[in-house]
C-alpha positions, 0 to 999 in steps of 0.5 A: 500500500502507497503511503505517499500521492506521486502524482504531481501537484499540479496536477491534481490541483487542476483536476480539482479545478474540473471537477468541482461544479460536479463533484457533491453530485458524483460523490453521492453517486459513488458512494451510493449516498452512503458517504452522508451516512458515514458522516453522521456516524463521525459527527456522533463519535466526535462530539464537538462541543459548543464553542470549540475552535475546528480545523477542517482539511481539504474540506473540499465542497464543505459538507463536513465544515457545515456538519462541524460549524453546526455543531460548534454554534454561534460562539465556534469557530470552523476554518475549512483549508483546501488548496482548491480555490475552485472547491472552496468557491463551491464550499463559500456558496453551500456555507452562505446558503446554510447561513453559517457566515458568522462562524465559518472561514474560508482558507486556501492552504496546504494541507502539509505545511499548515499556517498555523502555531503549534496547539491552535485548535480544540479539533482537527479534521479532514475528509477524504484529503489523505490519500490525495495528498503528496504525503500522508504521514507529513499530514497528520504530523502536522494535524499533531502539531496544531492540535491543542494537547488534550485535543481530537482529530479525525479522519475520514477515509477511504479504506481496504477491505480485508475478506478477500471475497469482499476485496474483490468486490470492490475492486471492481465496483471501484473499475466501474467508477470512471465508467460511471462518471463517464456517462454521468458527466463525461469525465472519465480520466479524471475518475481514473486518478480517483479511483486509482488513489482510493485503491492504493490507499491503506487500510484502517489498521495501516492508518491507525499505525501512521497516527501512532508514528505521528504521535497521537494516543487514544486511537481508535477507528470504524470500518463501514460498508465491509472496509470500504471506508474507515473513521479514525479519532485519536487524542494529543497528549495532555503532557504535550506542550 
């Protein structure tokens, strides 16, 4: 399994660029909605609390910044980062339309070089960005070093299911993926490169080692549908400063 995005970012900044007018719309199709599902179960387990100040990566459209903005209410704050201005620009419309201005900012950013000071934020997050990023472990290095001690983060992410007939089943329901975005949006390529970097990922065990190696305690994580995707939470140290 890669644990590193060899594809250049440039790249992949421009195929973001293409695919941000039809990417919530693909992703339900996908995932078949399931991604919603797989959200609230995240949400639940993280129990931001009222008031708490988030960080969310490559936050994309936004759907997982809105979730965590709710939560934190009028006295939270949520800074959703993506490197996409493209995204983010889809993002701004969806947090304006759920009148969520007051509590919500906007950032282009690297998810692996962040801009922040060592122990800034109560949460930090990040949605389906791991495995589209140059390297994963300097990512979640970074997610320790902004975290508070004492402060969650948390993953959402494609996975590796480990029964080998399930295995190959979703090897090749994730061929069809281009396929699909094919007829539903002429896309083709560029799903290719989506559905190459969800294959080659690692699996849930594999990441929850890669937050140990960061420094994280108290990791945990849940599979969902047969391994296709996992949730991951774990805590920085209160001894930590």
């Amino acid at each position: 399994m890669s644990l590193t995005n060899n594809t250049p970012e440039p790249q992949v900044q421009s195929l973001f660029k293409r695919i941000a007018g039809n990417y919530d719309r693909m992703n339900n199709l996908i995932s078949l909605g399931t991604h919603k599902h797989w959200r609230k179960v995240a949400m639940a387990k993280l129990a931001v609390k009222p008031g708490s100040f988030v960080l969310d990566l490559c936050c994309g459209t936004g759907d997982w910044t809105i979730a965590l903005a709710k939560a934190v209410g009028p006295s939270g704050q949520v800074v959703g980062l993506d490197f996409s201005k493209d995204m983010l620009a889809v993002a701004k419309k969806k947090i304006a339309a759920a009148g969520l201005n007051d509590r919500v900012t906007l950032v282009q950013g690297d998810a692996m070089d962040l801009p922040y000071d060592n122990d800034h934020f109560d949460v930090v997050t990040i949605g389906f960005g791991l495995r589209n990023v140059p390297d994963a472990n300097q990512v979640l290095r970074e997610m320790h070093r902004v975290v508070r001690p004492g402060g969650q983060v948390a993953s959402l992410e494609t996975s590796q299911p480990t029964q080998p007939v399930v295995k190959l089943g979703w090897k090749v329901y994730f061929k069809l993926i281009p396929m699909m975005t094919k007829l539903a949006v002429h896309n083709y390529q560029d799903y290719v490169y989506l559905e190459r970097t969800a294959a080659e990922f690692v699996n849930a065990k594999k990441l929850a080692e890669m937050y140990a190696n960061a420094g994280f305690k108290q990791i945990n994580y849940q599979t969902f549908d047969m391994g296709a995707a996992a949730f991951h939470s774990a805590r920085k140290s209160y001894t930590e400063k």
